[in-house]
LOPA-394049 format. One record per residue (C-alpha): residue in three letters; y, z, x. Coordinates in Angstrom, 2 decimals. Example, Ala and Ser with C-alpha at 12.3 -4.5 7.8 and 13.67 -1.06 7.14 Angstrom:
2
REC   kolmi        yy        zz        xx
REC     ALA     -4.50      7.80     12.30
REC     SER     -1.06      7.14     13.67
//
This chain:
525
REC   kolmi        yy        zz        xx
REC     UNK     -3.45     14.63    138.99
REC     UNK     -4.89     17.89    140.41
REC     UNK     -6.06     15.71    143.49
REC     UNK     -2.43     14.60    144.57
REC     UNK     -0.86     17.50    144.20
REC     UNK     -3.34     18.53    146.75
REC     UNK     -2.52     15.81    148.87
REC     UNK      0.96     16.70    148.89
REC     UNK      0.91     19.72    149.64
REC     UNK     -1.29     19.41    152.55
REC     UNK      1.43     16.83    154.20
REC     UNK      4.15     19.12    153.91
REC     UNK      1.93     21.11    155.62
REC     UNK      1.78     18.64    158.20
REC     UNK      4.66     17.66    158.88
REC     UNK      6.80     21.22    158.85
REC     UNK      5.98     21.62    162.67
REC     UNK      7.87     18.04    162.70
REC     UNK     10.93     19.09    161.41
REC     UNK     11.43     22.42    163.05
REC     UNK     11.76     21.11    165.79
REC     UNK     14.41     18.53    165.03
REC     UNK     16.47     21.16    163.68
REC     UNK     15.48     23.29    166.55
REC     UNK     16.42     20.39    169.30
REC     UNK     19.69     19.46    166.86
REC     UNK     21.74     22.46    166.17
REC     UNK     24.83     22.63    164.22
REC     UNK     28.12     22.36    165.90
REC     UNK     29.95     25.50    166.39
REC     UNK     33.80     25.76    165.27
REC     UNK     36.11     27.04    168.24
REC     UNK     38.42     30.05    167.12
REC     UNK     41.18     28.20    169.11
REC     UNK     40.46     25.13    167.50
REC     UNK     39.77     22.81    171.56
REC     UNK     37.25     21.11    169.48
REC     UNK     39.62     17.85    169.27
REC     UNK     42.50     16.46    171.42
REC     UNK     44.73     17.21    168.88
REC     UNK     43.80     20.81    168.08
REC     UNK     44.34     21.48    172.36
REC     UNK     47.97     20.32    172.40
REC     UNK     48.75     21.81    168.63
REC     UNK     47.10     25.54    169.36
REC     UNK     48.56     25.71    172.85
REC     UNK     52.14     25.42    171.60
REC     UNK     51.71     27.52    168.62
REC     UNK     50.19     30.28    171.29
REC     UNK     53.05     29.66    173.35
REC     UNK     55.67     29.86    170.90
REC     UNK     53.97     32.85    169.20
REC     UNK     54.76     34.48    173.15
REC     UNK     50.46     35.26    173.37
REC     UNK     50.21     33.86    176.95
REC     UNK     46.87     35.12    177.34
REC     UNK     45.27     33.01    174.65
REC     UNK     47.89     30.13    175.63
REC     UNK     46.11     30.05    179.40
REC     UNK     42.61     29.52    177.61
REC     UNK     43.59     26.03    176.53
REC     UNK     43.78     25.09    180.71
REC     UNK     41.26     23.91    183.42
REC     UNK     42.89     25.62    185.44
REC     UNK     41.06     26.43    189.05
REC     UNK     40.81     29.75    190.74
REC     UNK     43.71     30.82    192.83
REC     UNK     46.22     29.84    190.01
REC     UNK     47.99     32.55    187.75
REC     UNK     46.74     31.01    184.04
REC     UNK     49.84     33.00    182.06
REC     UNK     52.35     31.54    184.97
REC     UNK     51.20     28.05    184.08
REC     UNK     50.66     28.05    180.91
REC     UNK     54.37     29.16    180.53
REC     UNK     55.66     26.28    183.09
REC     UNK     53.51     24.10    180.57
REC     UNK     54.31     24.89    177.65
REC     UNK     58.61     24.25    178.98
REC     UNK     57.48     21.26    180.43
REC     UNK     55.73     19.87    177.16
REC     UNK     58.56     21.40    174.55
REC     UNK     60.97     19.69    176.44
REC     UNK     59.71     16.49    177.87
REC     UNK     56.26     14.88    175.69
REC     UNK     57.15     12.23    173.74
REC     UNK     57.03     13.34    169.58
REC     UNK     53.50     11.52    168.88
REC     UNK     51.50     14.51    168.10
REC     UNK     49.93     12.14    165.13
REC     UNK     48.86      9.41    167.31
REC     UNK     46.37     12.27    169.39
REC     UNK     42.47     11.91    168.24
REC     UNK     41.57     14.34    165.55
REC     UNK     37.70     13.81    166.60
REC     UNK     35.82     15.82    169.09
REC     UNK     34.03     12.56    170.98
REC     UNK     35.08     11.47    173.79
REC     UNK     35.83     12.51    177.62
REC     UNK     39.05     12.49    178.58
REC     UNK     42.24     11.65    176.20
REC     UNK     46.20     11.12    177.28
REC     UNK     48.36     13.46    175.17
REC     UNK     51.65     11.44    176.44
REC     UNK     53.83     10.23    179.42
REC     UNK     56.45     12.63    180.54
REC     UNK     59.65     10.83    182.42
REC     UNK     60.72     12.60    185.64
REC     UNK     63.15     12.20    188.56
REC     UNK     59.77     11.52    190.40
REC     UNK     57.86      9.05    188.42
REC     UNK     55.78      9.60    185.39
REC     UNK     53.43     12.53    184.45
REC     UNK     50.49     11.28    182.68
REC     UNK     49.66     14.67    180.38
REC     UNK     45.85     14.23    180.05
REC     UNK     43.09     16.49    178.39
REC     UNK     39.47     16.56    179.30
REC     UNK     36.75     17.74    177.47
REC     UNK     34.52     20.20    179.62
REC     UNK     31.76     22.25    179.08
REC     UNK     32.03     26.19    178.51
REC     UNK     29.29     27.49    177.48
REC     UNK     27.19     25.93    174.20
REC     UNK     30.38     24.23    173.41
REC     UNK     32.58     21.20    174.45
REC     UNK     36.28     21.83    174.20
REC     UNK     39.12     20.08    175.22
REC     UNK     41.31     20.97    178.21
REC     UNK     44.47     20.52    179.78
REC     UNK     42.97     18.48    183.01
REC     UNK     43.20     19.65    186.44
REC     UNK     45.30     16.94    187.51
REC     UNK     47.95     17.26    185.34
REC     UNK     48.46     21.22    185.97
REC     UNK     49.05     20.66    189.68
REC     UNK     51.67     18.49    189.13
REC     UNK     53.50     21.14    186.51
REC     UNK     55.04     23.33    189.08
REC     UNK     57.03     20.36    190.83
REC     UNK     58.76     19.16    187.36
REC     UNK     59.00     22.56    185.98
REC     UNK     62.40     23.43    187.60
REC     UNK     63.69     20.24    186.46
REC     UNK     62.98     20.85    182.77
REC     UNK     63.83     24.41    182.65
REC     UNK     66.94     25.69    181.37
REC     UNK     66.78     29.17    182.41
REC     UNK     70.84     29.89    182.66
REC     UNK     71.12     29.22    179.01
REC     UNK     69.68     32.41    177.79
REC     UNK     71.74     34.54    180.26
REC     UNK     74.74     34.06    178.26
REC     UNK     73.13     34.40    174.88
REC     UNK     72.12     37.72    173.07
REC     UNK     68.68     38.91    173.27
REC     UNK     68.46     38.98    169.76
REC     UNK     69.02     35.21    168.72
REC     UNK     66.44     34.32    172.06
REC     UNK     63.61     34.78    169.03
REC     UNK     61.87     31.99    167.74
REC     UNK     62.14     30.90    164.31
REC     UNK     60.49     28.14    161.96
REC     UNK     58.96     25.26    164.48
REC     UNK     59.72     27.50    167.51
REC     UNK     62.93     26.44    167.44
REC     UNK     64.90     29.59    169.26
REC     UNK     67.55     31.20    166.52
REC     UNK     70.33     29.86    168.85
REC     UNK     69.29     26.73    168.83
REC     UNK     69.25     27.14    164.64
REC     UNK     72.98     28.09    165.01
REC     UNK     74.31     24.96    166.90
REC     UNK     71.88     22.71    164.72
REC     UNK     74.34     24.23    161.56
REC     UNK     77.25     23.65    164.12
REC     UNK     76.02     20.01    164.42
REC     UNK     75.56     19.46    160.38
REC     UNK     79.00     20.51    159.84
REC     UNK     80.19     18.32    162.68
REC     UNK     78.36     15.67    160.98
REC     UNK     79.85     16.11    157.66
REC     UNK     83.44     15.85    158.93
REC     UNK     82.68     12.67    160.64
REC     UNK     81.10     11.92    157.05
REC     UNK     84.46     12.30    155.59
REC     UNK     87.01     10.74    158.61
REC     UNK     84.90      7.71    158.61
REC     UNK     85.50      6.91    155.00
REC     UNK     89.33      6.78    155.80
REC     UNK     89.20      4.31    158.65
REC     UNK     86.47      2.58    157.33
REC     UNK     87.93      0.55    154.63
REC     UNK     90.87     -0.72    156.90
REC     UNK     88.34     -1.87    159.11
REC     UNK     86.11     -3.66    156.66
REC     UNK     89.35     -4.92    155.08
REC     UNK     89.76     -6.82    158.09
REC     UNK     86.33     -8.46    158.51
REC     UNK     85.90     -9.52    155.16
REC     UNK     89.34    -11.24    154.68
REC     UNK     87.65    -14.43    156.07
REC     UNK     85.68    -14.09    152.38
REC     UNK     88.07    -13.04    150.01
REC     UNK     91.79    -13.05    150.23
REC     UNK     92.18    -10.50    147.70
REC     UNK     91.51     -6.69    147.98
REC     UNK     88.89     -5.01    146.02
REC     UNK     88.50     -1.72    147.18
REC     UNK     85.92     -0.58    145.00
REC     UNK     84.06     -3.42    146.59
REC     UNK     84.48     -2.11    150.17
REC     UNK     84.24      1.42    149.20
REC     UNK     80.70      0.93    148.44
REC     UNK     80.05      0.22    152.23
REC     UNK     81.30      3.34    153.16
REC     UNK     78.22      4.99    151.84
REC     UNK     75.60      4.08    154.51
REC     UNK     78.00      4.01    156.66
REC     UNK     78.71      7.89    156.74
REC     UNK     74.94      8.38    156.31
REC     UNK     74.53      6.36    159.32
REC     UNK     77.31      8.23    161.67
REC     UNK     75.92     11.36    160.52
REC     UNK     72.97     10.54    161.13
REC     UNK     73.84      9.85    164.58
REC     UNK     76.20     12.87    165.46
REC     UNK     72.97     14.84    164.68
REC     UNK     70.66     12.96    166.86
REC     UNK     73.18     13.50    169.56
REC     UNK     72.48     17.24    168.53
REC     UNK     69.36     17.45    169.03
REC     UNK     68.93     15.39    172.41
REC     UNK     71.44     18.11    173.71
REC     UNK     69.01     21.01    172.51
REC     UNK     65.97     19.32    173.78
REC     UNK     64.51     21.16    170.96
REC     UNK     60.76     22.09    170.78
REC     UNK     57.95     19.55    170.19
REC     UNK     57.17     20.42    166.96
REC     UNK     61.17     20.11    165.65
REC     UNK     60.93     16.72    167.56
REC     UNK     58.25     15.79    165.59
REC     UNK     59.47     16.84    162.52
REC     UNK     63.06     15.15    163.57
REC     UNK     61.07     12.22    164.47
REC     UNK     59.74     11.43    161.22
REC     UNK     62.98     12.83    159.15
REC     UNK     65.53     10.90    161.52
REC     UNK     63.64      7.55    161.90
REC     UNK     62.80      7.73    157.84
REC     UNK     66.67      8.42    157.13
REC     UNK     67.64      5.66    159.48
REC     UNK     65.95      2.94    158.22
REC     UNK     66.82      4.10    154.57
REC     UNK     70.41      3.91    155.39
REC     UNK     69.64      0.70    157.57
REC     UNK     68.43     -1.09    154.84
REC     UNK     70.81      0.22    152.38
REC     UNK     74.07     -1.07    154.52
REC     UNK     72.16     -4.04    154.48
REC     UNK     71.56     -4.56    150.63
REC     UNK     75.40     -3.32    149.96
REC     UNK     76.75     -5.76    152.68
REC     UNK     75.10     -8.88    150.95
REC     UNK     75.54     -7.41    147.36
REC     UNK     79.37     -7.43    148.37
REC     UNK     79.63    -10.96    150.33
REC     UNK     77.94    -12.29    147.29
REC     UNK     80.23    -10.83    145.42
REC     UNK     83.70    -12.17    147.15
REC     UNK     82.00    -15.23    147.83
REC     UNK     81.30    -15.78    143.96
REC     UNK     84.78    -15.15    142.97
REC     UNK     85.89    -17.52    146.36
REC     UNK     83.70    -20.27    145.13
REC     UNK     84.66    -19.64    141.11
REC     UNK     88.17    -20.25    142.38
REC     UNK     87.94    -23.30    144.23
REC     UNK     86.18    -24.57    141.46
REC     UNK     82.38    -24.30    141.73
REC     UNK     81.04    -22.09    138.98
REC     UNK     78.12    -23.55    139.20
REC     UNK     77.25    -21.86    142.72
REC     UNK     78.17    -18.72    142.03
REC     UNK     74.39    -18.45    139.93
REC     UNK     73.10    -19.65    143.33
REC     UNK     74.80    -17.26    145.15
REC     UNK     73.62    -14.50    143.19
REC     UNK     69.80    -16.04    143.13
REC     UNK     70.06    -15.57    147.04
REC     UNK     71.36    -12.10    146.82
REC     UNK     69.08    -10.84    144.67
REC     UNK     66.40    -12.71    146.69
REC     UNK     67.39    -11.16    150.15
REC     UNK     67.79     -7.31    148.20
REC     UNK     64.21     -8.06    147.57
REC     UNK     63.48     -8.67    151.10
REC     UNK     65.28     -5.98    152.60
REC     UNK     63.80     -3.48    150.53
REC     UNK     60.12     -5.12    151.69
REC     UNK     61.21     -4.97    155.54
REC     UNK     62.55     -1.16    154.65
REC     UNK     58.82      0.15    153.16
REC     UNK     56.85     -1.26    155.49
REC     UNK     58.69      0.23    158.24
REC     UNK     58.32      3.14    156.26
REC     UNK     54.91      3.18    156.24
REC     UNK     54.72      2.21    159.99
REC     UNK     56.31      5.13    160.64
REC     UNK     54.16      7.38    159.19
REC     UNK     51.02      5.57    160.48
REC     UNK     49.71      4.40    157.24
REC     UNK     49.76      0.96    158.41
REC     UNK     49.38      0.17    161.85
REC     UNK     48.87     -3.90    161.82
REC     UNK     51.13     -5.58    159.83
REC     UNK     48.84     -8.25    159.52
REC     UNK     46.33     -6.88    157.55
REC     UNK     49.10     -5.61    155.38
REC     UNK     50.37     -9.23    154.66
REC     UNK     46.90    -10.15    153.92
REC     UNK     45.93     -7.28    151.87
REC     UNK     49.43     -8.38    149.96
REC     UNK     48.28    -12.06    149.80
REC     UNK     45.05    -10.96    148.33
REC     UNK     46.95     -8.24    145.97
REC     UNK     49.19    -11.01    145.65
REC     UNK     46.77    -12.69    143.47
REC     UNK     46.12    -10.29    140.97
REC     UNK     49.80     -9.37    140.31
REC     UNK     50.38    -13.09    139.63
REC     UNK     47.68    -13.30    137.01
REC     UNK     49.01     -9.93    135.40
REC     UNK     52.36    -11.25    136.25
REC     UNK     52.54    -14.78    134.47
REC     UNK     55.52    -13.93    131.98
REC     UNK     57.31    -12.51    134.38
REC     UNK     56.44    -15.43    137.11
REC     UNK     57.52    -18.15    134.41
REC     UNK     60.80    -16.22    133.51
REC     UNK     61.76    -16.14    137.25
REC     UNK     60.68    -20.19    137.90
REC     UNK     62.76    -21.02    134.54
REC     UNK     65.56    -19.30    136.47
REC     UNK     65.77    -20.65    139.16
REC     UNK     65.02    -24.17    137.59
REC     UNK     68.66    -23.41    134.98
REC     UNK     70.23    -22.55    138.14
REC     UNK     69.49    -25.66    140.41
REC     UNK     69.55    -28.08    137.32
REC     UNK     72.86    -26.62    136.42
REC     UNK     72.24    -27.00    133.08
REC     UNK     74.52    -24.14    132.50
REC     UNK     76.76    -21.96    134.48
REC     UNK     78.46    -18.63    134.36
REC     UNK     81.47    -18.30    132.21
REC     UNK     80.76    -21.96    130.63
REC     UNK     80.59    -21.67    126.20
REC     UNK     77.19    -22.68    124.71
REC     UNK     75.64    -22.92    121.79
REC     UNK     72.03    -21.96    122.43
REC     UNK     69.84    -22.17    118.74
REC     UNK     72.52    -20.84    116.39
REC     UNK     74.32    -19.09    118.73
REC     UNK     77.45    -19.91    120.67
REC     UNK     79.55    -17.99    123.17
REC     UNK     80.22    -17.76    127.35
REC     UNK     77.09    -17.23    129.84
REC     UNK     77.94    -13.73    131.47
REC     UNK     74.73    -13.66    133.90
REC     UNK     71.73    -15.81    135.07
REC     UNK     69.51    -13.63    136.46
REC     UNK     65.95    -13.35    137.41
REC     UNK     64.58    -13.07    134.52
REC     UNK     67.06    -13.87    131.67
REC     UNK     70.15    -15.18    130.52
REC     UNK     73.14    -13.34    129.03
REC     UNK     75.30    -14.77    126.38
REC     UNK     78.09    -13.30    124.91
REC     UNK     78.71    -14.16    121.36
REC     UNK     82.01    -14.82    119.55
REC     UNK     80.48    -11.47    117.60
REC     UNK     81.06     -9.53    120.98
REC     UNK     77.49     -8.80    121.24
REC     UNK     74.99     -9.82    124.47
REC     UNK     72.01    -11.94    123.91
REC     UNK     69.80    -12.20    126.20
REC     UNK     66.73    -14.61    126.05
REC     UNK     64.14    -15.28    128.48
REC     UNK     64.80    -18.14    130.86
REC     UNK     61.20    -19.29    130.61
REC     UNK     62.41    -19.50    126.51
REC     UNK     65.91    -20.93    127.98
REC     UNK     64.51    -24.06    129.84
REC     UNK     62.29    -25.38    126.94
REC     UNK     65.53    -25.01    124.26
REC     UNK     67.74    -27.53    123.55
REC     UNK     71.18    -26.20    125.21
REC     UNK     74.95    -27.98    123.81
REC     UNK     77.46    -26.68    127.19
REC     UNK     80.78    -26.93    125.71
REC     UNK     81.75    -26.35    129.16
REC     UNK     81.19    -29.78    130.90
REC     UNK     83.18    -31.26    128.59
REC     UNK     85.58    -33.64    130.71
REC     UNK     87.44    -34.06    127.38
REC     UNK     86.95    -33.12    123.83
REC     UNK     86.65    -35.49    120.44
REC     UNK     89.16    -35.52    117.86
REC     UNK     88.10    -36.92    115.09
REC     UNK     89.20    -36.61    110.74
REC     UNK     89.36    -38.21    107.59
REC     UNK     91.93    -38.19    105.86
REC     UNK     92.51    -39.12    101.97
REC     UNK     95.75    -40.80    100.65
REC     UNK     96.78    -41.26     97.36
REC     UNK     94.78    -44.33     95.27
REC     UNK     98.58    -45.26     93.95
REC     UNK     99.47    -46.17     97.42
REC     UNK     99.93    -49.81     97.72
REC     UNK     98.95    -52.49    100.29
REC     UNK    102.32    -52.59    101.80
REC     UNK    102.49    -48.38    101.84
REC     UNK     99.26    -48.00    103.24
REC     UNK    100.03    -51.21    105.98
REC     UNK    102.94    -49.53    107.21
REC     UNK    100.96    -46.00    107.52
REC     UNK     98.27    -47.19    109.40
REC     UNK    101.12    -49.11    112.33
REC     UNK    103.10    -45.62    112.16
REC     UNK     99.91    -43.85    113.02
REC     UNK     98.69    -46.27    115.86
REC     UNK    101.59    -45.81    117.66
REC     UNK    101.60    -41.96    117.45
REC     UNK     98.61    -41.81    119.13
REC     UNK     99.02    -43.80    121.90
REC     UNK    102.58    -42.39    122.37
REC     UNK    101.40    -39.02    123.28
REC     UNK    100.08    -38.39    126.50
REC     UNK     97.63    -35.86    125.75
REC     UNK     95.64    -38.44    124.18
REC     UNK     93.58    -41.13    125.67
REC     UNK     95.14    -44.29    124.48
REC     UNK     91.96    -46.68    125.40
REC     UNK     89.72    -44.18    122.52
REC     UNK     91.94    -43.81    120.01
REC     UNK     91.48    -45.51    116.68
REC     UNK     92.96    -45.30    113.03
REC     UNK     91.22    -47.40    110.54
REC     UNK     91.07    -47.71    106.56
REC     UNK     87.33    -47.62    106.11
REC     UNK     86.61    -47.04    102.41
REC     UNK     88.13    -46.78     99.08
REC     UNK     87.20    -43.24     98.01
REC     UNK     86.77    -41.99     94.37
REC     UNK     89.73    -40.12     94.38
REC     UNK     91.40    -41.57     97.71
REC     UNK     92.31    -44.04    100.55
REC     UNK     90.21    -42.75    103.14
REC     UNK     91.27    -43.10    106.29
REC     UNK     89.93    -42.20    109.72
REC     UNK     91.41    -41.39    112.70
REC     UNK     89.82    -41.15    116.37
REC     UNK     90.52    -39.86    119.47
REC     UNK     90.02    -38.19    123.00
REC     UNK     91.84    -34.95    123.50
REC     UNK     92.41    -35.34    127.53
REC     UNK     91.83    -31.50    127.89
REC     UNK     88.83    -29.14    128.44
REC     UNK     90.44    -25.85    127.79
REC     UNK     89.12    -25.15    123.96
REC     UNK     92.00    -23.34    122.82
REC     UNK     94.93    -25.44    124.48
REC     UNK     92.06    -28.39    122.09
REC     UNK     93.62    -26.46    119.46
REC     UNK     96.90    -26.45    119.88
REC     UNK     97.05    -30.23    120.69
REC     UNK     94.96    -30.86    117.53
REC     UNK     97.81    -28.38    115.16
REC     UNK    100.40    -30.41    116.52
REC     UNK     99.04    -33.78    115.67
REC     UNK     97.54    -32.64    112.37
REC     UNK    101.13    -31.97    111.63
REC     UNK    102.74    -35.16    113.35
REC     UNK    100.30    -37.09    110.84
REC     UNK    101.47    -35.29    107.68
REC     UNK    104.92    -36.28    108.54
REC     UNK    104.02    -40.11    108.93
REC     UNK    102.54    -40.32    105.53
REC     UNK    105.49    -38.58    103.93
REC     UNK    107.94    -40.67    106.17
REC     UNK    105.77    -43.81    104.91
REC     UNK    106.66    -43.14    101.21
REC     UNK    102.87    -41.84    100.04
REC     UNK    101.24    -38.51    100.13
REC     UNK     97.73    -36.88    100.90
REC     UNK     95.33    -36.90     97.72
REC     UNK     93.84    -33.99     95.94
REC     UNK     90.51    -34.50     94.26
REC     UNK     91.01    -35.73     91.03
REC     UNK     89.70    -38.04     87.75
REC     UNK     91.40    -40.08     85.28
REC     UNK     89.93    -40.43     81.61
REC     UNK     90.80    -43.29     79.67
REC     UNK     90.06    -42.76     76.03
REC     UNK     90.50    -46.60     73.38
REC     UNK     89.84    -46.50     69.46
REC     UNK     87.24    -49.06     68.25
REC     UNK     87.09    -50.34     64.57
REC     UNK     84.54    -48.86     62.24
REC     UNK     81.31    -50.45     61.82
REC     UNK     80.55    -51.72     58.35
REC     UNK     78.72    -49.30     55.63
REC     UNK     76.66    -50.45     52.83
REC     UNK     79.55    -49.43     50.08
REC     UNK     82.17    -51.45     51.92
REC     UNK     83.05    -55.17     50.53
REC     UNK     81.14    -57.74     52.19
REC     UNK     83.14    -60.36     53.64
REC     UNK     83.80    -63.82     52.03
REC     UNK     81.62    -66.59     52.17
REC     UNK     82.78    -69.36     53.88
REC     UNK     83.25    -72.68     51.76
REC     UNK     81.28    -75.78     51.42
//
């Protein structure tokens, strides 16, 4: 034991010249106080110099070459950039490899100005430059981006800069341009509806304006949302309140994009139910509202994954899709209730077994389908109260629709008297037959009246027939008027409907012989 530790420490020994002078050849990166170390840092610590009014530490962040005034460019460059390089600050490199990086294109009346950085040497450092080429083109576009006359007509005092660098002028007309916006907010709602009232006539004939009146929702966001863009292209604000309005504006719009979306389908489904429901063809409506829900879904999808586009959390949609598919997986094993539920749905609703608004007795229960959705079905009882059972439950249970009845059975037994005779009960029966099949409500092929048994306190007899309605009150009606008809044919026939009842006969029988009584005589020989 004493031996190795020997042995060790005669290799550290060794091998300490070794690794001094790795560390010596390998020393640690030092941190800029300007932060040039990356692409990103350049452009983002030149502005805030520049906005901050510190030219001198602004002209450190150029290559510029001798001859030039540093402070004179750097403020050409820094009017140039505020006003002309495209809001993708997030897309620049945060890492300090590489040798030369393009910040952005600038648009000009003379072609394009490729805004490039290049990292140089100074010193025991590498930092990140505004390039040489791109400063000598800055005086030529600099008149064409610079709105000098503006501050000659606008106090000294609101020329500061504020939050993002955005001047306190500019702060002003951005709260001129929100109330602007909300008063187009409020006019559009009044022409609006007219205007929707109009394109969805081709729908719905009637007019639901609480229907329409839920469009108008995005669609102030939306004009809002564009008065203020118009805003802020006029102020050709500063980069960083582009960026920021980048990123705000594009995240609004596609909220309020997607949301017009969802409430125009949500309301063609709607007047497109009740279109359908009139013509006839309940049975689609469930369809209808399957695809609206279906395409909601969707649109909300679309919506976050531009969402997260836009912030650069997903950059190929492809490997989201597959990262879904895989994810996809997993939620459908954790998901199998809720998987069934929506297959049993959408298995009622193409089987048709039932429909919205049709009465059904499902187990004990029995009242009129209010919704088929995704995952269950709504009944309302003739209690008033919703059940709701899963339609993976739904599709294995035995369902009775009332509702595609094409015609409802009438069917009772009715006892006569057991003092009715042959020729009563005869003339009943014919009296009955023809009532029947004189009334057009019934359907004179299915009707029957028949004696079919002698009952223990009646003539039982039973009549049959097909009310030619499917409307189960107007059933009732029919079936109180007949009920009645038929009591008046067996009083008109002389006889009358029996009660239950018994008769007791009672008899006297002689008394049996006892052994005082007199025997009876012997017969003679």
């Amino acid at each position: 034991m004493i031996m190795k530790r020997r042995m060790f420490r005669i290799l550290i020994l060794l091998l300490f010249p070794v690794f001094s002078s790795l560390s010596a050849q390998t020393p640690a990166p030092l941190t800029d106080p300007l932060g040039r170390t990356t692409p990103r840092g350049t452009v983002v610590g030149f502005l805030t110099a520049a906005h901050k009014g510190d030219w001198t530490a602004a002209a450190q962040y150029l290559d510029s070459t001798k001859g030039e005034d540093p402070v004179e460019l750097a403020t050409e460059l820094s009017v140039v950039l505020d006003q002309g390089l495209p809001a993708n600050l997030d897309q620049l490199s945060d890492k300090p490899e590489g040798t030369r990086e393009l910040a952005g294109t600038i648009a000009t009346n003379g072609g394009p100005l490729n805004v490039t950085l290049e990292r140089v040497r100074r010193g025991s450092q590498f930092l990140w430059l505004f390039s040489p080429d791109t400063l000598k083109e800055i005086p030529a576009v600099y008149d064409e981006f610079n709105s000098a006359w503006i501050p000659d007509y606008i106090p000294h005092a609101l020329l500061r800069r504020g939050w993002l660098g955005i001047p306190l002028w500019q702060w002003v007309v951005l709260a001129i341009g929100v109330a602007l916006a909300l008063f187009v907010a409020a006019f559009i709602r009044k022409i609006a509806v007219p205007l929707l009232r109009r394109l969805f006539r081709s729908i719905s004939d009637e007019q639901d304006e609480y229907l329409l009146d839920r469009l108008t929702g995005p669609l102030r966001g939306l004009a809002s949302l564009v008065v203020l863009e118009a805003t802020v292209s006029f102020l050709r604000l500063p980069l960083f309140a582009r960026q920021v309005w980048f990123f705000a504006g594009g995240g609004l719009a596609i909220v309020l994009a997607g949301w017009l979306f969802a409430r125009a389908i949500n309301v063609s489904g709607r007047l497109l139910g009740r279109r359908v429901e009139r013509r006839g063809g309940a049975d689609a409506t469930a369809v209808i509202r399957l695809c609206e829900r279906i395409l909601t879904v969707i649109i909300f999808g679309v919506v976050l994954v531009e969402l997260l586009r836009l912030a650069h959390l997903v950059k190929d949609v492809s490997t989201l899709v597959a990262g879904l598919g895989v994810g996809g997986i997993a939620i459908a094993l954790a998901a199998q209730k809720t998987l069934e539920n929506l297959f049993g749905g959408v298995s009622i609703i193409f089987d048709k077994t039932i429909r919205v608004g049709d009465t059904c007795r499902i187990g004990d229960q029995t009242g009129v389908v209010e919704d088929i959705g995704l995952r269950s079905t709504s009944l309302r009882t003739d209690a008033r109260t919703v059940l709701t059972v899963p339609n993976s439950q739904l599709s294995a249970m035995n369902i009775e629709n009332f509702g595609m009845r094409e015609k409802i059975y009438f069917r009772h037994v009715i006892g006569i008297r057991s003092e009715t005779s042959a020729q009563q009960m005869r003339g009943l029966l014919d009296a009955l037959r023809k009532l029947l099949e004189g009334d057009p409500r019934v359907e004179p092929s299915t009707s029957r009246v028949r004696l079919i048994r002698f009952g223990e306190s009646s003539l039982d007899i039973e009549v049959v027939a097909y009310i030619l309605t499917t409307d189960g009150l107007k059933f009732l009606e029919t079936q109180e008027d007949l009920l009645l008809r038929i009591m008046d044919t067996i009083e008109a026939n002389g006889t009358a409907t029996a009660f239950p009842s018994q008769t007791l006969y009672l008899g006297r029988d002689n008394r049996l012989p006892t052994a005082d009584s007199p025997r009876p005589a012997e017969p003679s020989r």
